[in-house]
Structures are given as structure tokens and as C-alpha cells.
DSSP file (Angstrom, degrees, kcal/mol; ACC not computed):
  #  RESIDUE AA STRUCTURE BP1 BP2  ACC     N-H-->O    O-->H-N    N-H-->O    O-->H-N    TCO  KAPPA ALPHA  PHI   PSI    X-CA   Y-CA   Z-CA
    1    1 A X              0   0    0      0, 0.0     2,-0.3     0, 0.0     0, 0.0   0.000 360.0 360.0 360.0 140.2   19.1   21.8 -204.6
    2    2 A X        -     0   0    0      2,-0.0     2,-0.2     3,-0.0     3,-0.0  -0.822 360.0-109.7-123.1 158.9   17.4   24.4 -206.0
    3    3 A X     >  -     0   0    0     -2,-0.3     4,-1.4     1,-0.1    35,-0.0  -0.633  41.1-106.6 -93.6 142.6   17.1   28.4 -204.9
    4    4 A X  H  > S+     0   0    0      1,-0.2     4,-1.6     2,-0.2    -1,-0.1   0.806 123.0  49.2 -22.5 -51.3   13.7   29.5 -203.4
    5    5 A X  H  > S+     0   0    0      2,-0.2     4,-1.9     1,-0.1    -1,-0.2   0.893 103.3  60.1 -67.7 -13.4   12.8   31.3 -206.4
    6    6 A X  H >4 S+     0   0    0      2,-0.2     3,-1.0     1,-0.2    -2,-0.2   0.883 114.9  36.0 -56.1 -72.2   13.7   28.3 -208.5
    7    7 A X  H >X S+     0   0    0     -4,-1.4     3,-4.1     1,-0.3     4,-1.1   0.693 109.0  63.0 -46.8 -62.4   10.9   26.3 -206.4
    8    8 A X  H >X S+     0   0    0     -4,-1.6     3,-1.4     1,-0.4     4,-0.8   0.689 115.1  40.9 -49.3 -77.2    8.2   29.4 -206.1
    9    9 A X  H << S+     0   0    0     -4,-1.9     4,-0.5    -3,-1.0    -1,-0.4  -0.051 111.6  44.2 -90.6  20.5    8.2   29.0 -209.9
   10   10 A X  H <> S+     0   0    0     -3,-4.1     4,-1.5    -2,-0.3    -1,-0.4   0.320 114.4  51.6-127.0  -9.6    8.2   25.8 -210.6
   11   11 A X  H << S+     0   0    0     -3,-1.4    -2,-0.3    -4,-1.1    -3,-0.2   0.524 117.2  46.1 -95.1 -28.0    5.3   25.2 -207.7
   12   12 A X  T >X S+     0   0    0     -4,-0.8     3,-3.4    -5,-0.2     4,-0.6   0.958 111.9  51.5 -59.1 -74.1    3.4   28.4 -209.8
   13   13 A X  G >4 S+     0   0    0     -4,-0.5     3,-1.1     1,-0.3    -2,-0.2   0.832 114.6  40.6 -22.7 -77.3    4.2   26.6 -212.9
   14   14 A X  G 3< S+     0   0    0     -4,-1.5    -1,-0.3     1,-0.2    -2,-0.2   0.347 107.5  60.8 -56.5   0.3    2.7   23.4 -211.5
   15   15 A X  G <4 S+     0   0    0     -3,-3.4     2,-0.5     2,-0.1    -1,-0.2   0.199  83.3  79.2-110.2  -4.9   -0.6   24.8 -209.7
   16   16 A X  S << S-     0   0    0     -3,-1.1    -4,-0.0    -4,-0.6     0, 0.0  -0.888  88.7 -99.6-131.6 142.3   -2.5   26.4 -212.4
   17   17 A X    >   -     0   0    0     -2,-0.5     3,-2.6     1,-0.1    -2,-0.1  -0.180  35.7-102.3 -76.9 159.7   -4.6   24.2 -214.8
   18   18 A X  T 3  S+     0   0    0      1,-0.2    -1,-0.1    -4,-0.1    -2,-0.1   0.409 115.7  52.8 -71.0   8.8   -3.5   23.2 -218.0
   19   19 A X  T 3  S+     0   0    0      2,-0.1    -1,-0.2     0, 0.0    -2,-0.1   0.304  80.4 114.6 -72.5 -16.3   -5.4   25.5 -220.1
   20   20 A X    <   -     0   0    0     -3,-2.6     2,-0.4     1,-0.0    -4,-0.0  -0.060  53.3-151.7 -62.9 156.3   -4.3   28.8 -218.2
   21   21 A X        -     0   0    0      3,-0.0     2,-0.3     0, 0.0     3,-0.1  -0.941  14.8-136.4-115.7 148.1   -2.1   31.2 -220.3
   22   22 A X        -     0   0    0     -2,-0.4     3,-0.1     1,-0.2     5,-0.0  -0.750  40.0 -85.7 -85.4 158.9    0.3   33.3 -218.0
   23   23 A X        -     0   0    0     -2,-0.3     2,-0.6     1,-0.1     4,-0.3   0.280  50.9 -79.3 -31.0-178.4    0.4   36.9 -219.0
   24   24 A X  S    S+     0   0    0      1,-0.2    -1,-0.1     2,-0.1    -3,-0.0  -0.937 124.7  19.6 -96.9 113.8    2.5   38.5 -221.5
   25   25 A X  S >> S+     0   0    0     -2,-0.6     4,-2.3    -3,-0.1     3,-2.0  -0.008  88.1 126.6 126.0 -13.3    5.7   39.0 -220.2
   26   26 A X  H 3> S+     0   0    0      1,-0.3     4,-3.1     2,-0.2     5,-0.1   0.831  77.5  36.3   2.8 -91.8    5.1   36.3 -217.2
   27   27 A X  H 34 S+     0   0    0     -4,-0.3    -1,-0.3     1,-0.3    -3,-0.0   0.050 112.6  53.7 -90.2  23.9    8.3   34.1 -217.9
   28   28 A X  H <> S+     0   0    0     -3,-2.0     4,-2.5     2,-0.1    -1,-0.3   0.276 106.0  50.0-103.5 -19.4   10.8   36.5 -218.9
   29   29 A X  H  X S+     0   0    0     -4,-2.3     4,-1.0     1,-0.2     5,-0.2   0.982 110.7  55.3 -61.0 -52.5   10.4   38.7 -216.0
   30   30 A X  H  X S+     0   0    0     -4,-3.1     4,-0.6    -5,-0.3    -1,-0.2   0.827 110.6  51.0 -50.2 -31.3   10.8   35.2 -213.9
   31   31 A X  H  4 S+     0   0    0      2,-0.2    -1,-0.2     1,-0.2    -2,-0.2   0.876 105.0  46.2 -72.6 -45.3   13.8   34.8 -215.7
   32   32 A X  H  X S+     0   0    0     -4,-2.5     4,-0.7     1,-0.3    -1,-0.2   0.389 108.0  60.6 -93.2  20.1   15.5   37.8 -215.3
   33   33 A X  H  < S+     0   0    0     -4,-1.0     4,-0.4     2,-0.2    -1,-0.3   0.582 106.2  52.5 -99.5 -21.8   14.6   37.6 -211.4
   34   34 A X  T  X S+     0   0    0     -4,-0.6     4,-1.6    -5,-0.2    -2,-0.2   0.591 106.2  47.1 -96.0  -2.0   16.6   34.4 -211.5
   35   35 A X  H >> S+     0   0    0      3,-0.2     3,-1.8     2,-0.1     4,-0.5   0.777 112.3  49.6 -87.2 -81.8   19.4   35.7 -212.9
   36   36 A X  H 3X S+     0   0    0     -4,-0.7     4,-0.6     1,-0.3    -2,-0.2   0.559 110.5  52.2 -25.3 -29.9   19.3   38.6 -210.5
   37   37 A X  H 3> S+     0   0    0     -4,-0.4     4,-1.3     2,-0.2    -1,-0.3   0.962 111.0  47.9 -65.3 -63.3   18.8   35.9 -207.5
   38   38 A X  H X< S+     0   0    0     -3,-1.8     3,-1.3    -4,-1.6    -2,-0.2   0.891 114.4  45.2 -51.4 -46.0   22.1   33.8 -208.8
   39   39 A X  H 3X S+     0   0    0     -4,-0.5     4,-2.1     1,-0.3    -1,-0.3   0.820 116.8  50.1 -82.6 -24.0   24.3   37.3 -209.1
   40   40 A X  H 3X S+     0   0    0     -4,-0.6     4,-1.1    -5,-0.4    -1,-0.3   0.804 110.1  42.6 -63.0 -31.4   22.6   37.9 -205.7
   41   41 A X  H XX S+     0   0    0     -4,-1.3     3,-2.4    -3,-1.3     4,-0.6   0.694 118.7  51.4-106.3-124.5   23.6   34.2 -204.0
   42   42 A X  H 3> S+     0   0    0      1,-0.3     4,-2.9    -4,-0.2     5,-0.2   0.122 112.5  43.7  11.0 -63.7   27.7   34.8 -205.8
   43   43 A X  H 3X>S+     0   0    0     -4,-2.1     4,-4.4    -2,-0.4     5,-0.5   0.989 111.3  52.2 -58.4 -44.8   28.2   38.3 -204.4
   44   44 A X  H <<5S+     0   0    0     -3,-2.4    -1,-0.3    -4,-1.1     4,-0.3   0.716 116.9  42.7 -67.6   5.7   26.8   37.2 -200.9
   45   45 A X  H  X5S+     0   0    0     -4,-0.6     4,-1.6     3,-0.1    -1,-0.3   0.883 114.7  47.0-101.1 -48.5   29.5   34.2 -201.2
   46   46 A X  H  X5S+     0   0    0     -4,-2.9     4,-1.2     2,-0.2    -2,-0.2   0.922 114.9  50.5 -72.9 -31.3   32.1   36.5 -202.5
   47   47 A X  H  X5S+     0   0    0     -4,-4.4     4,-2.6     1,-0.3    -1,-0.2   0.770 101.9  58.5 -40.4 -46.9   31.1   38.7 -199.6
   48   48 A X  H  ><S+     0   0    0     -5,-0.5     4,-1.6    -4,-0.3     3,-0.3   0.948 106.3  46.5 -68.4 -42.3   31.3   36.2 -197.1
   49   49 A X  H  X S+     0   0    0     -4,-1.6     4,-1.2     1,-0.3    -2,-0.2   0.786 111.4  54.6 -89.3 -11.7   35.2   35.3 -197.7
   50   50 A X  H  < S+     0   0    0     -4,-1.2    -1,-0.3     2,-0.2     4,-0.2   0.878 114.9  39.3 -73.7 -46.8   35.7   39.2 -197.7
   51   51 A X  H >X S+     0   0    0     -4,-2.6     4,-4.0    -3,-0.3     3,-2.6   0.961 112.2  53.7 -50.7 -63.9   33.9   39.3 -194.0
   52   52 A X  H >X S+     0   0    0     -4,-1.6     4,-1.6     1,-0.3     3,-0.8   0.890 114.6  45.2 -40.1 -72.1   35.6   36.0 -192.7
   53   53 A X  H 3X S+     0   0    0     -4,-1.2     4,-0.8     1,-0.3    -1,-0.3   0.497 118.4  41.6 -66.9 -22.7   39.0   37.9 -193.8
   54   54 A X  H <4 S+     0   0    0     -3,-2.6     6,-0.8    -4,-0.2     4,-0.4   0.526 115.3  50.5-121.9 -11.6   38.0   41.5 -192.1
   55   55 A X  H <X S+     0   0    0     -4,-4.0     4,-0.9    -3,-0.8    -2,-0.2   0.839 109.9  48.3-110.7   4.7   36.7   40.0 -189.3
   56   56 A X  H  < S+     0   0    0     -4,-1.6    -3,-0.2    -5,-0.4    -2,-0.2   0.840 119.2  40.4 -19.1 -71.3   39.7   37.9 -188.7
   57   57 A X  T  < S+     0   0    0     -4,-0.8    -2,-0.2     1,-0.1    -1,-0.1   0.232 130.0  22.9 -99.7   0.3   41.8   40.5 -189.1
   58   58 A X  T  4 S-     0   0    0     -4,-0.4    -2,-0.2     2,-0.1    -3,-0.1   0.270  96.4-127.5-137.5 -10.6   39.8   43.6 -187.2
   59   59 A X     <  +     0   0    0     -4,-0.9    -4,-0.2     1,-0.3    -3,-0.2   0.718  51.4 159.3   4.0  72.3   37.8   41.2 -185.0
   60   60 A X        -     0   0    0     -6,-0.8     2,-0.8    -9,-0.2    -1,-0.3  -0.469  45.0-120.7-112.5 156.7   34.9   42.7 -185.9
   61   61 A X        +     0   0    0     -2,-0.2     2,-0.9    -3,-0.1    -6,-0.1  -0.476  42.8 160.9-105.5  86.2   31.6   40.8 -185.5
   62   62 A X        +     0   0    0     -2,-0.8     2,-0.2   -11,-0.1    -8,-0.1  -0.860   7.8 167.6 -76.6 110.6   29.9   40.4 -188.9
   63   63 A X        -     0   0    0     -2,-0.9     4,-0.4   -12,-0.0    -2,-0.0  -0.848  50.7 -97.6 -93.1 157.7   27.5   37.9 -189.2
   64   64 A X  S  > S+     0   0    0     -2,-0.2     4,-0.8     1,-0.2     3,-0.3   0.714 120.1  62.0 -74.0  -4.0   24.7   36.9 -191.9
   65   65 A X  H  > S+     0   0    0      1,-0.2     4,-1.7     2,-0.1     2,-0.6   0.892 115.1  36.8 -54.1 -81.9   21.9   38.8 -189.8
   66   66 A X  H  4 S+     0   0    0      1,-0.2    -2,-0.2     2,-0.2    -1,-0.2   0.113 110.8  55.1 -70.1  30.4   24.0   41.8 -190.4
   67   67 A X  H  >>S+     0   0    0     -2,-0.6     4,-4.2    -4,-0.4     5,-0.6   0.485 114.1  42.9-107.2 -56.1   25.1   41.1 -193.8
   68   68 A X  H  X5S+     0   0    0     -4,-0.8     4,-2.7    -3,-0.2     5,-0.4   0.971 116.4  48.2 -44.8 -53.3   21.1   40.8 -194.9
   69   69 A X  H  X5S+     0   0    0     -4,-1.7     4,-0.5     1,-0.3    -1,-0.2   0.754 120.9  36.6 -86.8 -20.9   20.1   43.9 -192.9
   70   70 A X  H  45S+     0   0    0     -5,-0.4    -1,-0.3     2,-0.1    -2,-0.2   0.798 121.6  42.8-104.4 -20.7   23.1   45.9 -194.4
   71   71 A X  H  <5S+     0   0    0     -4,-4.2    -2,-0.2     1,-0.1    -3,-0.1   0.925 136.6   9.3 -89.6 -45.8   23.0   44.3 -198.3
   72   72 A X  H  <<S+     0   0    0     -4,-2.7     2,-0.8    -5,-0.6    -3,-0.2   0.319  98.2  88.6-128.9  20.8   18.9   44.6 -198.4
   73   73 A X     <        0   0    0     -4,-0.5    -1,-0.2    -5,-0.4    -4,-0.0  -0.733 360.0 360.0-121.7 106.4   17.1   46.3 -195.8
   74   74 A X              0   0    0     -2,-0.8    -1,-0.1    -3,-0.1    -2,-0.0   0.539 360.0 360.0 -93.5 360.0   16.8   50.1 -196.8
């Protein structure tokens, strides 16, 4: 299974004829957006068993709407 960005850049990768150069800096920027994705997908896991546990125990209603709206919408 692969992460959205994984696909988005392997569907760039595959679209553009084979002569194309990407820019200068292209595929390390991609790179460090995928790391930044994976440490993103971890926390929101470690996150989840920290919610699951507080709302357990507080019976508070967390759910991944309000986990999204609170981790990345400023």
C-alpha cells in the first residue's frame, strides 16, 4: 500500500515524457516531504492510542475529524 504522496509522485514521475528534466531541487524536496508525511502518519498512530486511552478514561469524544482539524487546520 502506498501513502498518497507516495502515489502523487510516482504518477508525476510517470506522466511527463522521457526527455523532461525536473527542476533543480525537484526530488529532494519530494523526499523530504515524504519523510515529513511518514513522521506525520507515526505521530497520528501514536496519537490515536493516546486518544483511545483519554477517551476511555474521561469519556471524551475524540474522533479523527477532530484530531485532523486540531493537528492541521490553523
Amino acid at each position: 500500500m502506498k501513502t498518497p504522496m507516495q502515489e502523487l509522485l510516482e504518477y508525476i514521475v510517470n506522466s511527463v515524457k522521457p526527455d523532461y528534466q525536473f527542476p533543480v531541487g525537484f526530488e529532494p524536496n519530494f523526499q523530504t516531504l515524504l519523510k515529513k508525511e511518514r513522521n506525520a502518519i507515526k505521530n497520528a498512530y501514536a496519537q490515536g492510542a493516546n486518544d483511545v486511552l483519554e477517551k476511555i478514561l474521561n469519556n471524551d469524544d475524540i474522533n479523527a475529524h477532530k484530531y485532523f482539524d486540531r493537528t492541521y487546520t490553523k
